[in-house]
N, C-alpha and C positions, 0 to 999 in steps of 0.2 A: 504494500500500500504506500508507508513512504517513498521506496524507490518510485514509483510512477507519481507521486505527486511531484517530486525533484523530476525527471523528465518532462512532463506537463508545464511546468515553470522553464525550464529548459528551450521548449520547442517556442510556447508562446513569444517569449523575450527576441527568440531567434526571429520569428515569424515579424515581430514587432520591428524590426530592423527596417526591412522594405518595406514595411507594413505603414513607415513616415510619410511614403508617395501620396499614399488613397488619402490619408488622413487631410492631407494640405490641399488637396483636391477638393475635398469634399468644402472645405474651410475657405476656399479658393472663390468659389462659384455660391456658397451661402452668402458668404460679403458681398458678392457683386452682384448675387441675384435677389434671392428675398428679404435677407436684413436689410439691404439697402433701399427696398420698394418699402419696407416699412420706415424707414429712417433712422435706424438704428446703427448704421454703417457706413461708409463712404464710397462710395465706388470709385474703382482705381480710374485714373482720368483716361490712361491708354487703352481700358478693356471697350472697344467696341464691335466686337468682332460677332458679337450673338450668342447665341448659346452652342449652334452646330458646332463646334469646336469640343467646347466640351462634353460635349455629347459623344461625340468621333472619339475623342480619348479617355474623356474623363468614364464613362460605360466600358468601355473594356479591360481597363485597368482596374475599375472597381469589384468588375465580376471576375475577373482572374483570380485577384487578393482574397474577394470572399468564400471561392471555391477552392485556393489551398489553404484554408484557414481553417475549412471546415474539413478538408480529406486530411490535415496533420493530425486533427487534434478528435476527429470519432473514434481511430483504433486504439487512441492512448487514454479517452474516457471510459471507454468500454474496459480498459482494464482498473479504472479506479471503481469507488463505491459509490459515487457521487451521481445523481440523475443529470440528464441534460442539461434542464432547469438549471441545479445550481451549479454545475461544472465550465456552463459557458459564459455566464456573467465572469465567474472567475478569472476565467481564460482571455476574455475579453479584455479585462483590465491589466494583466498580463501583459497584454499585447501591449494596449497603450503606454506602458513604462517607458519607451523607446521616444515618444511623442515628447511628453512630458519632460522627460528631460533637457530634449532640445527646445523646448519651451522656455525652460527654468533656465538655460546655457546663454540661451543667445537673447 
């Protein structure tokens, strides 16, 4: 049980790595799409380009990152004792350490 909880921490952090692209992405196109239609934001002066853009990238990248996120991390829940439910919030948060960091860094 321990050894796969220390794997499970393991993979996520790893996963969290590249896992910096989707997040900025996602964070990318929140600012310049709906927080900024509500006024909460600023829109970057150069972003004119529309959304096809990130759409063209931002979608493929996204579902790449969510489909290894979920093939790493089903065979290593399956061997813990933990359900879905609470093993993927977990993992989740896992992931974003890598974020967060460069948050707190830069």
């Amino acid at each position: 049980m321990r050894k796969w909880t220390g794997i499970a921490v393991g993979v996520n952090l790893l996963l969290g790595i590249p896992g910096v692209v989707p997040v900025w992405l996602i964070w990318y196109f929140a600012t310049n799409g709906p927080l900024a239609s509500l006024g909460w934001t600023q829109r970057e002066p150069t972003e004119n380009d529309g959304i096809l853009p990130m759409l063209l990238i931002g979608v493929p990248v996204l579902t790449v990152s969510a489909l290894l996120w979920v093939l790493a991390n089903w065979p290593v829940r399956r061997r813990t004792t933990l359900s879905w439910w609470r093993y993927a919030p977990a993992a989740l948060l896992v992931t974003l350490i890598p974020t967060f960091t460069l948050m707190i860094i830069l």
